[in-house]
C-alpha positions in Angstrom: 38.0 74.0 -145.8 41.6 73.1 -146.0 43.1 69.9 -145.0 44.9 69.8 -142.0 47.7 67.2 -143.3 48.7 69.2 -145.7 49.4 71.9 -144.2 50.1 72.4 -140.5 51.2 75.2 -137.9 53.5 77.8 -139.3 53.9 79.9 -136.5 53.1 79.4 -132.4 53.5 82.7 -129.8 55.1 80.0 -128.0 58.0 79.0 -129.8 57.6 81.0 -133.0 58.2 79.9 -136.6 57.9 76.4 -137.0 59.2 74.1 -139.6 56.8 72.3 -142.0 58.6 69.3 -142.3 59.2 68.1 -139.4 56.7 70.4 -137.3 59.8 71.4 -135.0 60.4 75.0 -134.0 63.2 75.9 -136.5 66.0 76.7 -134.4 65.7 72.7 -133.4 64.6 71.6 -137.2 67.0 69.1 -138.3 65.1 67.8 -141.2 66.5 70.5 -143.6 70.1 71.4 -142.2 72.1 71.4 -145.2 74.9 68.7 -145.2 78.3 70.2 -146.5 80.0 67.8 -148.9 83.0 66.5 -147.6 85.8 68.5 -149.1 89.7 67.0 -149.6 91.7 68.2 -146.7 93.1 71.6 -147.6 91.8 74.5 -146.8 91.9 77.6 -149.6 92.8 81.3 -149.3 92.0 82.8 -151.9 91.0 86.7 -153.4 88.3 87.5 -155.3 86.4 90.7 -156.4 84.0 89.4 -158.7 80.4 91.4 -157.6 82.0 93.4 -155.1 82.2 96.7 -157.1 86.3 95.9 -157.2 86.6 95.5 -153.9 88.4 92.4 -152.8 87.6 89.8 -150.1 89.5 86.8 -149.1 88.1 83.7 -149.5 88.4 80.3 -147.3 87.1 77.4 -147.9 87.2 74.1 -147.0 87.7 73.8 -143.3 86.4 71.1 -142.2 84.3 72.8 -139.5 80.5 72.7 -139.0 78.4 76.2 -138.9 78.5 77.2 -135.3 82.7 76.6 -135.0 83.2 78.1 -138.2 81.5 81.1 -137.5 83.8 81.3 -134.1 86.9 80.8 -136.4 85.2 83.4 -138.8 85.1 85.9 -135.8 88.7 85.0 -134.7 90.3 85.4 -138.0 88.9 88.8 -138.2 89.7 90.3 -135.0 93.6 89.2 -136.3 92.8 90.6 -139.5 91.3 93.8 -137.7 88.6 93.8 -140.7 85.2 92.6 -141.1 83.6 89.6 -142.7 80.9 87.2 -143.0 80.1 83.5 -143.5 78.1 82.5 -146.3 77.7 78.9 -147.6 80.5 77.4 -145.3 83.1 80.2 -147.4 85.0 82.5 -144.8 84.9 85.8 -146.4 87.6 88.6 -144.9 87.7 92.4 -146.3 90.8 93.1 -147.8 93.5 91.2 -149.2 94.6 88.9 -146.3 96.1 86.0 -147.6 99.7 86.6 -146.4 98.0 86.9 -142.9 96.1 83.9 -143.0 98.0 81.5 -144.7 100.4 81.3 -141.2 96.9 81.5 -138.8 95.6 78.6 -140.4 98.8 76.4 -140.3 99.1 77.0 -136.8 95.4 75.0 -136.4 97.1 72.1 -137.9 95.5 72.2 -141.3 96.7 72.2 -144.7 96.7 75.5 -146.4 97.0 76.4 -150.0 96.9 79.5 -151.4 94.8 79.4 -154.8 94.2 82.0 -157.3 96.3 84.6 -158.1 
């Protein structure tokens, strides 16, 4: 028979998957949300292509946003971009090369903006 404090409920019909840690449903777990480091102040645009098959994306990254504002500035800055794009690992990533647009967009939120890479 298996002890109970070791493991604990993984799933309820009333709430759904559950977190093991803290035994929170996991859209309220706080005990393994991921803490961004805190970055220097500028934000980066950069390009890269590296596992894309050659295609390019745009990369930005350090704005100091958490998850659920940096997804709304994710979806923003593609609707300007008219492209598509994802978050992943607090990294905007934009289809194409959009630098040029961006750069401006960003500066007009107040923050520091550097364009790195080539």
């Amino acid at each position: 028979m298996k002890n109970k404090s070791v493991g604990g409920l993984v799933f309820s019909t009333d709430q759904g998957r559950m977190c093991p840690g803290c035994g929170k449903p996991v859209a309220e777990c706080a005990c393994a949300a991921p803490e961004r480091p805190a970055g220097d102040g500028i934000v980066r645009v950069s390009r890269e292509t590296k596992g894309r098959k050659g295609k390019g994306v745009t990369l930005v990254t350090g704005v100091p946003l958490d998850e659920k504002e940096l997804k709304a500035l994710a979806k923003s800055l593609k609707a300007k971009c008219g492209t598509g794009g994802t978050v992943k690992d607090g990294v905007i990533e934009i289809q194409g090369d959009q630098r040029d647009l961006l750069v401006p967009l960003l500066e007009a939120k107040g923050w520091t903006v550097r364009r790195s890479g080539g």
